[in-house]
PDB file of N, CA, C and O in Angstrom:
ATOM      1  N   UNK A   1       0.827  -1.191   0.000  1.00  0.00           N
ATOM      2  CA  UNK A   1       0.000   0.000   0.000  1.00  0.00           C
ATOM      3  C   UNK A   1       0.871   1.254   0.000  1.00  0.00           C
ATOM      4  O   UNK A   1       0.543   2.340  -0.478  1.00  0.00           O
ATOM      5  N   UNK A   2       2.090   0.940   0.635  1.00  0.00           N
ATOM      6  CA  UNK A   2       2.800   2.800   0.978  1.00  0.00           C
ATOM      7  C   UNK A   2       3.564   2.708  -0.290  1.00  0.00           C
ATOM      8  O   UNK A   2       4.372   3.609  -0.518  1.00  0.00           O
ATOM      9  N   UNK A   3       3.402   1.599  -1.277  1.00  0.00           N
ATOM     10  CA  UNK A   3       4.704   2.043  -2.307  1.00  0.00           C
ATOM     11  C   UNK A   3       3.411   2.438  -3.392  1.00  0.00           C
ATOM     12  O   UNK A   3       3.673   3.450  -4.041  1.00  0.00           O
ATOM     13  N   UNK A   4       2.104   1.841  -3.698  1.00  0.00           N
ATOM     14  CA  UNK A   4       0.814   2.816  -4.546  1.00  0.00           C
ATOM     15  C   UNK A   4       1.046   3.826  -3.654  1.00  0.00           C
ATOM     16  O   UNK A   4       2.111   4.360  -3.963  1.00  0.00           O
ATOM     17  N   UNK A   5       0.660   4.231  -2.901  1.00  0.00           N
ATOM     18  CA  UNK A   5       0.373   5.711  -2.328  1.00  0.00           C
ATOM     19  C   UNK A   5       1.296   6.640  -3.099  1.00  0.00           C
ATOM     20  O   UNK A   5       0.852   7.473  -3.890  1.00  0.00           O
ATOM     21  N   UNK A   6       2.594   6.476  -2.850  1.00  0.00           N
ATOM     22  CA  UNK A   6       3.872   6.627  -3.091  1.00  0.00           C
ATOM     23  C   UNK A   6       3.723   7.619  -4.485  1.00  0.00           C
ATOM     24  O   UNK A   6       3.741   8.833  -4.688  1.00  0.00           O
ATOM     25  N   UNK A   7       3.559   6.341  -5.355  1.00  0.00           N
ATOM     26  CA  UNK A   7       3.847   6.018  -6.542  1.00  0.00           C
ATOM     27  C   UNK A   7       2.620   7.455  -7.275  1.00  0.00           C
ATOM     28  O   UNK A   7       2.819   8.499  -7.895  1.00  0.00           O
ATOM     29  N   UNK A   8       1.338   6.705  -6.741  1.00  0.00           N
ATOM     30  CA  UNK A   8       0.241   7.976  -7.084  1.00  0.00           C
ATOM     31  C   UNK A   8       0.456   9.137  -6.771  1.00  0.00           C
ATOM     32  O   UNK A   8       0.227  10.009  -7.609  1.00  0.00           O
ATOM     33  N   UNK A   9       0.825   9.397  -5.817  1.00  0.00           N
ATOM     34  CA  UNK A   9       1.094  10.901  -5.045  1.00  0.00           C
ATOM     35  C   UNK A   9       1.641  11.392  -6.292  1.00  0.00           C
ATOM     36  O   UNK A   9       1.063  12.030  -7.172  1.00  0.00           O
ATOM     37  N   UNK A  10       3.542  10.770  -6.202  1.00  0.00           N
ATOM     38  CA  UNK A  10       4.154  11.471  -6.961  1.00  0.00           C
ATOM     39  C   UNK A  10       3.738  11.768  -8.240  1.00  0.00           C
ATOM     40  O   UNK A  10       4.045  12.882  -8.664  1.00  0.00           O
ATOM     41  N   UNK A  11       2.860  10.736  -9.235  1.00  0.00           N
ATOM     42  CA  UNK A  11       2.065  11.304 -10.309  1.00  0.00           C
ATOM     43  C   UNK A  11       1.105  12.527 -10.737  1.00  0.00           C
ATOM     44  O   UNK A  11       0.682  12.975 -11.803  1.00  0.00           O
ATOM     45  N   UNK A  12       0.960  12.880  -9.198  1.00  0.00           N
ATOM     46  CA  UNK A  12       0.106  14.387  -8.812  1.00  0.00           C
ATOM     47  C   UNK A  12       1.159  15.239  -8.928  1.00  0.00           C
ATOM     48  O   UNK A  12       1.029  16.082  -9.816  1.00  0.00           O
ATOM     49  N   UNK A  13       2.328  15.274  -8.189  1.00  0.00           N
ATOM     50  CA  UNK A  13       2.848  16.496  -8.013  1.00  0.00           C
ATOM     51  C   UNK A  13       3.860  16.226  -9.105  1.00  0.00           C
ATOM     52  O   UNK A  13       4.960  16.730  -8.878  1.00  0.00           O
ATOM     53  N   UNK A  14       3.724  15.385 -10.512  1.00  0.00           N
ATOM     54  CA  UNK A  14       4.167  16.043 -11.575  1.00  0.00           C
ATOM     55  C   UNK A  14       3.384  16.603 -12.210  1.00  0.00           C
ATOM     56  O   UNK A  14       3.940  16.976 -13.243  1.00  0.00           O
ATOM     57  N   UNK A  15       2.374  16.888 -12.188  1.00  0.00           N
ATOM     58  CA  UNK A  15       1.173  17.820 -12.813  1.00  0.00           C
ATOM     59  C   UNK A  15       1.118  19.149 -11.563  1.00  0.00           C
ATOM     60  O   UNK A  15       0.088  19.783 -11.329  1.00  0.00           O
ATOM     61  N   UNK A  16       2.467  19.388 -10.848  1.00  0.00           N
ATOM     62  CA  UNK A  16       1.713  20.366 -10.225  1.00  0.00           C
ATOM     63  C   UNK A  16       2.733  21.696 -10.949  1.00  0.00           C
ATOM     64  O   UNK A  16       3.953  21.636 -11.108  1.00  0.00           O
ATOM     65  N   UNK A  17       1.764  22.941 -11.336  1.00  0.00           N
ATOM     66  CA  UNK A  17       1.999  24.059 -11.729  1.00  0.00           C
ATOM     67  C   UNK A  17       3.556  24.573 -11.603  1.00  0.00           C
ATOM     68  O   UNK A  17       4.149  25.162 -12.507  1.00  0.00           O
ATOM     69  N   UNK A  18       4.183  24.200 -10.148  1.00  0.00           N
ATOM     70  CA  UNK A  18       4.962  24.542  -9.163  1.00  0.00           C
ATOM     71  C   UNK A  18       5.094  26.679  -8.839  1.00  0.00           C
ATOM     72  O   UNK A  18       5.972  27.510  -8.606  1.00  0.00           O
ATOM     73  N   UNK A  19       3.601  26.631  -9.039  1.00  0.00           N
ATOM     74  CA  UNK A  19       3.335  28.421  -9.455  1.00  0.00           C
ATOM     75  C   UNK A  19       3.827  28.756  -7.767  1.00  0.00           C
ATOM     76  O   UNK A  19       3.890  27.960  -6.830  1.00  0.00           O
ATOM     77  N   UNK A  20       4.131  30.212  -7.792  1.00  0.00           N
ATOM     78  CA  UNK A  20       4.306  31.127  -6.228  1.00  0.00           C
ATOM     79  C   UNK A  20       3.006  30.652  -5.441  1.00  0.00           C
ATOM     80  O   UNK A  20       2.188  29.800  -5.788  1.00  0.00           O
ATOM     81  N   UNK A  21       3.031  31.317  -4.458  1.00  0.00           N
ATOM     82  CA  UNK A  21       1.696  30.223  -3.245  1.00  0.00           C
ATOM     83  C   UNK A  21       1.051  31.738  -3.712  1.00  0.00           C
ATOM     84  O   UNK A  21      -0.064  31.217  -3.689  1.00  0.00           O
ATOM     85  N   UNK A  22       0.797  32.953  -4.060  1.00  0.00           N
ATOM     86  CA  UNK A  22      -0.019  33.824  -4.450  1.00  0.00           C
ATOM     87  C   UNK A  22      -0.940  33.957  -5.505  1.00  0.00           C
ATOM     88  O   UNK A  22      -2.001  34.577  -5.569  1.00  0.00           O
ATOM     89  N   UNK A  23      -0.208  33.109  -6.499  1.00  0.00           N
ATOM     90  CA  UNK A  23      -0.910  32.665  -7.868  1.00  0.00           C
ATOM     91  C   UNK A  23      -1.628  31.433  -7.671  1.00  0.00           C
ATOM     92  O   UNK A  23      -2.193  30.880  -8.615  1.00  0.00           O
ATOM     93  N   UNK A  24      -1.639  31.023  -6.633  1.00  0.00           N
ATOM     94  CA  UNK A  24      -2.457  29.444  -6.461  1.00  0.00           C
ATOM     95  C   UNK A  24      -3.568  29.835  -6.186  1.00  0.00           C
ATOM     96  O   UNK A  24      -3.888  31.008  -5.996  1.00  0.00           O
ATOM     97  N   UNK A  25      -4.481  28.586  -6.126  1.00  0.00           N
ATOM     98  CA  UNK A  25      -6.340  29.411  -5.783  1.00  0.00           C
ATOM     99  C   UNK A  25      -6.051  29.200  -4.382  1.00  0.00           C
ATOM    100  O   UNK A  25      -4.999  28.705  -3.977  1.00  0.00           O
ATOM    101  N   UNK A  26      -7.032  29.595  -3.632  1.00  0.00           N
ATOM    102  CA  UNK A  26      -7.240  29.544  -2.173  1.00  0.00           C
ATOM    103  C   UNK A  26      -7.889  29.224  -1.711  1.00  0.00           C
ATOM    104  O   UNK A  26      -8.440  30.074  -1.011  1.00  0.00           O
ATOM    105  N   UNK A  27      -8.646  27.346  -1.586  1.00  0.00           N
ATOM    106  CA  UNK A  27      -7.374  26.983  -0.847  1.00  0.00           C
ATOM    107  C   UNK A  27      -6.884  26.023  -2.122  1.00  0.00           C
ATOM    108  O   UNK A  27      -7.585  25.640  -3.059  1.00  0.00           O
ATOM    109  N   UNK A  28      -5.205  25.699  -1.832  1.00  0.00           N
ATOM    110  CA  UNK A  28      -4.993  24.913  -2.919  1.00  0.00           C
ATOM    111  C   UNK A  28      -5.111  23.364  -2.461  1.00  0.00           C
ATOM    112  O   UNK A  28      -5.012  22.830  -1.356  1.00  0.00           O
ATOM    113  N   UNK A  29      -5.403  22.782  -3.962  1.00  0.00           N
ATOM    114  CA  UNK A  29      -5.723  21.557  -3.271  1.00  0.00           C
ATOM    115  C   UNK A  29      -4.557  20.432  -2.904  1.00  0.00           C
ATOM    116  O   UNK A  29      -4.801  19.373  -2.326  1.00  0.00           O
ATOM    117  N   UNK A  30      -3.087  20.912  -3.402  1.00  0.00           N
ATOM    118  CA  UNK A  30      -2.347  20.431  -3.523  1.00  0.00           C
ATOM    119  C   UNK A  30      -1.482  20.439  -2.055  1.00  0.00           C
ATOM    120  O   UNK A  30      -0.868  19.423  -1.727  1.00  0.00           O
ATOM    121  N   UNK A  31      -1.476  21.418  -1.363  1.00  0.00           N
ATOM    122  CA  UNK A  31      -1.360  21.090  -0.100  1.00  0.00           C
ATOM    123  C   UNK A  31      -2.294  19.818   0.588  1.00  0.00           C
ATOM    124  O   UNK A  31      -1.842  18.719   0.910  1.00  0.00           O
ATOM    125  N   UNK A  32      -3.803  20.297   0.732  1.00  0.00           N
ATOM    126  CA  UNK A  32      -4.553  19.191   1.213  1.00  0.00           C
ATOM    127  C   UNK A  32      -4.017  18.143   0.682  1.00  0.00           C
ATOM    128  O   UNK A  32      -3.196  17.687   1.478  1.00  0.00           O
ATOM    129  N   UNK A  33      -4.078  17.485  -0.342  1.00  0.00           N
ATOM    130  CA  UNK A  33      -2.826  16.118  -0.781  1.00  0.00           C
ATOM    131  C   UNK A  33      -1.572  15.903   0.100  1.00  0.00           C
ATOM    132  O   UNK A  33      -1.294  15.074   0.966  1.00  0.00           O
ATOM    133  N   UNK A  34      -1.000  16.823  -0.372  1.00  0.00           N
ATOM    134  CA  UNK A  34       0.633  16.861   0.409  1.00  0.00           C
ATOM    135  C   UNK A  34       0.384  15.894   1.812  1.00  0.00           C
ATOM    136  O   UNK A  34       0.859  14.806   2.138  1.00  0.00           O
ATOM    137  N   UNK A  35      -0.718  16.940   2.568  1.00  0.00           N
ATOM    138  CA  UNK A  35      -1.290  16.559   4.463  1.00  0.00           C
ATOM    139  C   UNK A  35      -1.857  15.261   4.335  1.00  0.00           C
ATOM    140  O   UNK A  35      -1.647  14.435   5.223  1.00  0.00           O
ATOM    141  N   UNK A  36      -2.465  15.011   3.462  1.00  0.00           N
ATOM    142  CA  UNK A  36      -3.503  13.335   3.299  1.00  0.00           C
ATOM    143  C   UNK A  36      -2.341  12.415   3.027  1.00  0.00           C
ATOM    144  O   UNK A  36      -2.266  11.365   3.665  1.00  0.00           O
ATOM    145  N   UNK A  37      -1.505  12.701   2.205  1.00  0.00           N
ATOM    146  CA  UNK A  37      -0.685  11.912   2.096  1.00  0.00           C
ATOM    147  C   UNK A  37       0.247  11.143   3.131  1.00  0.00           C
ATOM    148  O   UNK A  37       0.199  10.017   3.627  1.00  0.00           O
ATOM    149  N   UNK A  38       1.260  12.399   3.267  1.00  0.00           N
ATOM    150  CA  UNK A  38       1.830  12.147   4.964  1.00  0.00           C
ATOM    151  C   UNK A  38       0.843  11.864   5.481  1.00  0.00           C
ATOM    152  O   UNK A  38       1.361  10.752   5.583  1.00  0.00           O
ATOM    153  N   UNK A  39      -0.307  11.724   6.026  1.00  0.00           N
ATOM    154  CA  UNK A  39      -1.154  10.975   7.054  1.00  0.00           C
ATOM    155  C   UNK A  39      -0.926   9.892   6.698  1.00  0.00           C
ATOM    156  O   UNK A  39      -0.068   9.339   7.387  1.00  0.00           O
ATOM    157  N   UNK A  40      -1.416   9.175   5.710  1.00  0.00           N
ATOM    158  CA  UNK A  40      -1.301   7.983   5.562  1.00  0.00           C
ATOM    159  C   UNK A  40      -0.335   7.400   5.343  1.00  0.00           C
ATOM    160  O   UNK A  40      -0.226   6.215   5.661  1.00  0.00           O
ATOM    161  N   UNK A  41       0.857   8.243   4.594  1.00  0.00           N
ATOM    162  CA  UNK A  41       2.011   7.521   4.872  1.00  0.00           C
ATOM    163  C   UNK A  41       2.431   7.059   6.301  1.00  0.00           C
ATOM    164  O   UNK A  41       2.875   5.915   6.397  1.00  0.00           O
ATOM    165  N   UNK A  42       2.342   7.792   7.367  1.00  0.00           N
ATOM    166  CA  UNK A  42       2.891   7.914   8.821  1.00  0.00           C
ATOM    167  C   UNK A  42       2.052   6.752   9.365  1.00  0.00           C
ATOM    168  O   UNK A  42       2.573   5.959  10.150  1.00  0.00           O
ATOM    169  N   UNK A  43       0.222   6.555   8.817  1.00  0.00           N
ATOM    170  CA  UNK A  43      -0.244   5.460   9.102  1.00  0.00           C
ATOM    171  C   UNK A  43      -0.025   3.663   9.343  1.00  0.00           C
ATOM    172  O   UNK A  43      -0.136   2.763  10.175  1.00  0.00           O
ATOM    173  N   UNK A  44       0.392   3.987   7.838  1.00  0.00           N
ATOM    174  CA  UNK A  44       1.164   2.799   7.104  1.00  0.00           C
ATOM    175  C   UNK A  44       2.456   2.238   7.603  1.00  0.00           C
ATOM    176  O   UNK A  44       2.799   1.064   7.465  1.00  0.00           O
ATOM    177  N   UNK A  45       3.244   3.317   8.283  1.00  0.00           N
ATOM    178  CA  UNK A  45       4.694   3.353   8.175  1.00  0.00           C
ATOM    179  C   UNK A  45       5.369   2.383   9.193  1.00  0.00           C
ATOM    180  O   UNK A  45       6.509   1.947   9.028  1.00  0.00           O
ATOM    181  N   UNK A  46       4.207   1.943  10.746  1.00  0.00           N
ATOM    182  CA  UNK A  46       4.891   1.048  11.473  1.00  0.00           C
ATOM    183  C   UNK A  46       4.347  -0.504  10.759  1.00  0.00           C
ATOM    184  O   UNK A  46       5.047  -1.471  11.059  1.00  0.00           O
ATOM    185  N   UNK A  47       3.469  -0.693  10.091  1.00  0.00           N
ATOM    186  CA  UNK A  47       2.844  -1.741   9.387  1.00  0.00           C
ATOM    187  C   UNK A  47       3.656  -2.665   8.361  1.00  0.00           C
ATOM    188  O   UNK A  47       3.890  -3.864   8.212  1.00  0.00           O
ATOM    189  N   UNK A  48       4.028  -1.161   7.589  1.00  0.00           N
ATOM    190  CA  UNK A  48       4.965  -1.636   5.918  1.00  0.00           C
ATOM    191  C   UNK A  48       6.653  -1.825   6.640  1.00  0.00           C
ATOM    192  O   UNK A  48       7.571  -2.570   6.297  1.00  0.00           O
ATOM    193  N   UNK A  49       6.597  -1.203   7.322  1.00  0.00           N
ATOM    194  CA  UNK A  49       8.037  -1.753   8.030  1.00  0.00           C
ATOM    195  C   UNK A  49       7.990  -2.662   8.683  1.00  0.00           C
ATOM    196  O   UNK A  49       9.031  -3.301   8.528  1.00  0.00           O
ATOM    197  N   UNK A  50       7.248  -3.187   9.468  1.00  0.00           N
ATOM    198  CA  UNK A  50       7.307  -4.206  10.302  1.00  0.00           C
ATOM    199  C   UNK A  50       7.103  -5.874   8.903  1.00  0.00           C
ATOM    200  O   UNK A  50       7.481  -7.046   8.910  1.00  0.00           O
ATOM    201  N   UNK A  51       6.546  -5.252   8.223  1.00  0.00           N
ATOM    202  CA  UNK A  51       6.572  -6.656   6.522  1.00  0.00           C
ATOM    203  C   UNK A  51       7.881  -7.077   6.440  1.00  0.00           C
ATOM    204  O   UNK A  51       8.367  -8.190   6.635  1.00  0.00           O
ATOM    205  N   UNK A  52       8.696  -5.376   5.924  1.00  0.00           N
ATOM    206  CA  UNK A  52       9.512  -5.722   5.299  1.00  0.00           C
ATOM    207  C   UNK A  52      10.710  -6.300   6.266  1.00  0.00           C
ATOM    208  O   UNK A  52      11.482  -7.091   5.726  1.00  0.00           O
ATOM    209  N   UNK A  53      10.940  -5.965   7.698  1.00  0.00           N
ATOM    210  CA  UNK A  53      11.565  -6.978   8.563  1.00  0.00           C
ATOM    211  C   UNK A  53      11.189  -7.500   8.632  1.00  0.00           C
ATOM    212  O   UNK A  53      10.996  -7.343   9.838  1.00  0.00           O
ATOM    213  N   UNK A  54      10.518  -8.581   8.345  1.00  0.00           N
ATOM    214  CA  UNK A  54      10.129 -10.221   8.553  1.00  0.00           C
ATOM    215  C   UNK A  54      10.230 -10.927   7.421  1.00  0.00           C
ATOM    216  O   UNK A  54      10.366 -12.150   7.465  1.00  0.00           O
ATOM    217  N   UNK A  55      10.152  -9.933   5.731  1.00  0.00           N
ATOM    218  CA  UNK A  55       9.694 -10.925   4.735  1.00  0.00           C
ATOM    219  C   UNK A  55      10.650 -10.247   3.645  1.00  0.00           C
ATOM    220  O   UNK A  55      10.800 -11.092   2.762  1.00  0.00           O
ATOM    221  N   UNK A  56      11.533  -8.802   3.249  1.00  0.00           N
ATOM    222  CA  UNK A  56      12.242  -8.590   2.695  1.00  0.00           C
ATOM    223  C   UNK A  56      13.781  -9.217   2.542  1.00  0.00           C
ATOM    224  O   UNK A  56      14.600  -9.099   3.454  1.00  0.00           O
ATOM    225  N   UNK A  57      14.052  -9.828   1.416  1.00  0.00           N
ATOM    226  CA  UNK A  57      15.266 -10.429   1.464  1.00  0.00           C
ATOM    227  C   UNK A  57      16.355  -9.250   0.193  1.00  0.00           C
ATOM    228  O   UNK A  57      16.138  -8.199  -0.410  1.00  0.00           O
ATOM    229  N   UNK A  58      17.568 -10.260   0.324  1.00  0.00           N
ATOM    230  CA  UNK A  58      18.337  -9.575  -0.712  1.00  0.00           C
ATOM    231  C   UNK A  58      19.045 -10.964  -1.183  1.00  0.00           C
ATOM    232  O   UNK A  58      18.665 -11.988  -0.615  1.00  0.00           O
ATOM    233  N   UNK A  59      20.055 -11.065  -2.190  1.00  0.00           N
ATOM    234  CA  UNK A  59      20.508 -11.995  -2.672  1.00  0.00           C
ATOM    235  C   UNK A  59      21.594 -12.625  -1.281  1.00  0.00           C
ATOM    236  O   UNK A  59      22.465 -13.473  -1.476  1.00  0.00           O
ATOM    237  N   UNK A  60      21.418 -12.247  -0.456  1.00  0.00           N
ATOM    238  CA  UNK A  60      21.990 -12.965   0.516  1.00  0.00           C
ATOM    239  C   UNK A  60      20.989 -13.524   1.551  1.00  0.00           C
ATOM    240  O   UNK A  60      21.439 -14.189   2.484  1.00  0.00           O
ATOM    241  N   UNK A  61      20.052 -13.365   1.479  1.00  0.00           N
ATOM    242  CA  UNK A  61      19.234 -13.674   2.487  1.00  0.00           C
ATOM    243  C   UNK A  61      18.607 -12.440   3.274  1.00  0.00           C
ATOM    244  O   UNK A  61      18.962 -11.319   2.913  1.00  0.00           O
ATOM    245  N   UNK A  62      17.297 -12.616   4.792  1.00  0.00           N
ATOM    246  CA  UNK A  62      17.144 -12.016   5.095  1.00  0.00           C
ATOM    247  C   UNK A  62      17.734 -10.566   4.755  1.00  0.00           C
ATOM    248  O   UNK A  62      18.772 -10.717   4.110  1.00  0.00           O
ATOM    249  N   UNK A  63      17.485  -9.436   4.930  1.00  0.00           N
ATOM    250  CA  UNK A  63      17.876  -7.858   5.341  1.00  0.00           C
ATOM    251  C   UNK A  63      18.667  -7.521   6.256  1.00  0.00           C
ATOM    252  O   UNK A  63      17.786  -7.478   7.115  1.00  0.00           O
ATOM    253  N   UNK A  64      19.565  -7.247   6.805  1.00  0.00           N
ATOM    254  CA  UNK A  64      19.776  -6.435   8.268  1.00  0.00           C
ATOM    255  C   UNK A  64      19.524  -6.085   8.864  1.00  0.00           C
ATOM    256  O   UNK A  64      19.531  -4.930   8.437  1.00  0.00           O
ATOM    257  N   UNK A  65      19.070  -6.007  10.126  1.00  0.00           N
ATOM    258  CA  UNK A  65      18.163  -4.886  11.257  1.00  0.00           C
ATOM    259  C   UNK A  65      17.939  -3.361  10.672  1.00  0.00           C
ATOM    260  O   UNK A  65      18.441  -3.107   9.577  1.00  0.00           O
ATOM    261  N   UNK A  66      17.399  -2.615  11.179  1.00  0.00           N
ATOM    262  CA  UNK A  66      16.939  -1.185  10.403  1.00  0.00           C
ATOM    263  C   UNK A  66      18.081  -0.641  11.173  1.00  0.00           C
ATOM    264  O   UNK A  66      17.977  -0.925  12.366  1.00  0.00           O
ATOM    265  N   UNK A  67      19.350   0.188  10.821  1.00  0.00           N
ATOM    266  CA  UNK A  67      20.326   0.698  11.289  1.00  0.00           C
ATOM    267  C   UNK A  67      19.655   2.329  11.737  1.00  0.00           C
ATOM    268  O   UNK A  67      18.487   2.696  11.615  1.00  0.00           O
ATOM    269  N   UNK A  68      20.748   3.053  12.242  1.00  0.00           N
ATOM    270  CA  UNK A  68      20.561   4.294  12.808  1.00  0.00           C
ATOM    271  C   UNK A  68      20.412   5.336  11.490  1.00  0.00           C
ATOM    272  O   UNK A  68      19.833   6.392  11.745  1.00  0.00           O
ATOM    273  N   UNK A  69      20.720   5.207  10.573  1.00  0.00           N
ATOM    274  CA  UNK A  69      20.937   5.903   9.583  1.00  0.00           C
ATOM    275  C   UNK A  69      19.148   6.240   9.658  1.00  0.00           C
ATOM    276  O   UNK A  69      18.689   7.298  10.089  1.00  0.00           O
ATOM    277  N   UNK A  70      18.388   5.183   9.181  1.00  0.00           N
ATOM    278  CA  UNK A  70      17.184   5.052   9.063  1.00  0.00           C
ATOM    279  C   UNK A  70      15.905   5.311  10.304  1.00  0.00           C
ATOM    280  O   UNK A  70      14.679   5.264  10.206  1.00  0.00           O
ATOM    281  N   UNK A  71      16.879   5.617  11.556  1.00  0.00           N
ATOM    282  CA  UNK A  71      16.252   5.671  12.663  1.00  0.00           C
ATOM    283  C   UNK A  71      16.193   7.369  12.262  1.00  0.00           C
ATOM    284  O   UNK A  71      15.139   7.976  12.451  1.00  0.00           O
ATOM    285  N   UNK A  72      17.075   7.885  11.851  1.00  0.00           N
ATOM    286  CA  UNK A  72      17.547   9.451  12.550  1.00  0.00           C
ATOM    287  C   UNK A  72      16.701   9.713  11.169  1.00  0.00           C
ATOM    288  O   UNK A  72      15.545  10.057  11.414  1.00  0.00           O
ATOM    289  N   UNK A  73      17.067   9.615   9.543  1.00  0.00           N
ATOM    290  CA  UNK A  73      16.080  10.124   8.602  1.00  0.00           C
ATOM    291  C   UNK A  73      14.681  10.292   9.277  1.00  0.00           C
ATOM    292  O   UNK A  73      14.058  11.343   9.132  1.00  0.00           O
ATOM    293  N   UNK A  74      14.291   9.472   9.860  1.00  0.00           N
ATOM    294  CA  UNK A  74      12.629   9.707  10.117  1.00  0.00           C
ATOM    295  C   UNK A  74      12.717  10.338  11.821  1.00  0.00           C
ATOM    296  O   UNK A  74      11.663  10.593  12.403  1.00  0.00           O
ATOM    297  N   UNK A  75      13.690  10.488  12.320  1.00  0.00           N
ATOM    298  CA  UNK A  75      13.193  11.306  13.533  1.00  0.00           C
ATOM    299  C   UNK A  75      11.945  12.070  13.690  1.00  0.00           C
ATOM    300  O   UNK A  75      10.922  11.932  14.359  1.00  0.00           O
ATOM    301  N   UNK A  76      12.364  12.877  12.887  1.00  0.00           N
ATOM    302  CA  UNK A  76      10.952  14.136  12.642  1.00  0.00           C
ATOM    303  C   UNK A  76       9.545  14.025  12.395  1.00  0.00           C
ATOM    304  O   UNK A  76       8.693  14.911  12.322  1.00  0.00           O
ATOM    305  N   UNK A  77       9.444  12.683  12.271  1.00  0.00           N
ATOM    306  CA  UNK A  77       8.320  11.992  12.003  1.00  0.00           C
ATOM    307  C   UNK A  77       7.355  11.229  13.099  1.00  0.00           C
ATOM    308  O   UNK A  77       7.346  10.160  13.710  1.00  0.00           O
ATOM    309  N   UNK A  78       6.459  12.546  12.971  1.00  0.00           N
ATOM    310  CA  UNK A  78       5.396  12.570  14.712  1.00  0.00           C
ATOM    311  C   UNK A  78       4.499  11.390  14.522  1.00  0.00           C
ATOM    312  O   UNK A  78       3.768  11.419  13.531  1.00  0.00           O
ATOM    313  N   UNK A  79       4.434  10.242  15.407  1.00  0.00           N
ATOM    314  CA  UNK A  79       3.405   9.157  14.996  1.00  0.00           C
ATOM    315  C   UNK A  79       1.586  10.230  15.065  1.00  0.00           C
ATOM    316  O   UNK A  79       1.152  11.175  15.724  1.00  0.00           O
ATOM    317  N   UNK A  80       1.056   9.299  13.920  1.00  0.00           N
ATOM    318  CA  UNK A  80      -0.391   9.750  13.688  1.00  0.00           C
ATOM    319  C   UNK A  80      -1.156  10.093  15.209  1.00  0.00           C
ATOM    320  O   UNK A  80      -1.845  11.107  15.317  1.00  0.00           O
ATOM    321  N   UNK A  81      -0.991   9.279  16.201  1.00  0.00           N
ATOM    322  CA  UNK A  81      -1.836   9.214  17.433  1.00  0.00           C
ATOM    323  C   UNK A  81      -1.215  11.103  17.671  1.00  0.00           C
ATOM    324  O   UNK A  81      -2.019  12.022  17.516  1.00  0.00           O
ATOM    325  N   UNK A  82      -0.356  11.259  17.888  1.00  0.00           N
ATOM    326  CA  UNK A  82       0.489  12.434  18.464  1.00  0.00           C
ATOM    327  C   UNK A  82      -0.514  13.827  17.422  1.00  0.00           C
ATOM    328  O   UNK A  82      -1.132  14.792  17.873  1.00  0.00           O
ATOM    329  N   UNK A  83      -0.327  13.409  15.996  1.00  0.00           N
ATOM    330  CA  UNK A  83      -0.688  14.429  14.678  1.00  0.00           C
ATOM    331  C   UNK A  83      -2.558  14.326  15.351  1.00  0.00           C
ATOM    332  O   UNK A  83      -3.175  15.276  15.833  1.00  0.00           O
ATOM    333  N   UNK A  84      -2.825  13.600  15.259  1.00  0.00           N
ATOM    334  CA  UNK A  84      -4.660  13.447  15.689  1.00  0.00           C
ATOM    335  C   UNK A  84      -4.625  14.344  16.922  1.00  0.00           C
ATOM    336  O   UNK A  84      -5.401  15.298  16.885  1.00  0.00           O
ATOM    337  N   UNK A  85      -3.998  14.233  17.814  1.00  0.00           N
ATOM    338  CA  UNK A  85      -4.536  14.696  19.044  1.00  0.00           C
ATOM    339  C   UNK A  85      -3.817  16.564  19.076  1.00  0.00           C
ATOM    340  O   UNK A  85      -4.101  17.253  20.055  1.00  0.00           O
ATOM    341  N   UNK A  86      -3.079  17.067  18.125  1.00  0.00           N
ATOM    342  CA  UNK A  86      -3.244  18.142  18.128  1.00  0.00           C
ATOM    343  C   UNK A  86      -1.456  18.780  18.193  1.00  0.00           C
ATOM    344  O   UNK A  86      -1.232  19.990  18.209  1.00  0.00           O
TER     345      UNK A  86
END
């Protein structure tokens, strides 16, 4: 599901104008996307990870544990319960 989401999203925001935020209508709808998106990505995100540690391989076998590299990229990334409540 998070790699369609993904995949669709980005097919939107190659159709997007990339006009100044003054020339956009008000409201634009392309923000609302942007926000729906990240929601559901952030939804998805302990789900589709928890797959791919259990069932992603490489030509060696299993994956590696999720290293720090991948911990710290998503720091910034407020779980949904946290984004819902305000």
């Amino acid at each position: 599901m998070r790699i369609l989401l993904i995949h669709d999203y980005r097919r939107a925001v190659l159709k997007d104008p990339l006009l100044p935020q003054q020339l956009l209508p008000d409201p634009w709808a392309g923000a609302a996307a942007r926000t729906l998106c990240g929601t559901i990505y952030k939804t998805l995100l302990p789900a589709a990870e928890g797959w791919v540690d259990r069932h992603a391989q490489n030509d060696r076998g299993p994956l590696p544990p999720v290293d720090q590299g991948f911990r710290q990229r998503f720091a910034s990334v407020r779980p949904v319960a946290e984004l819902q409540a305000g």
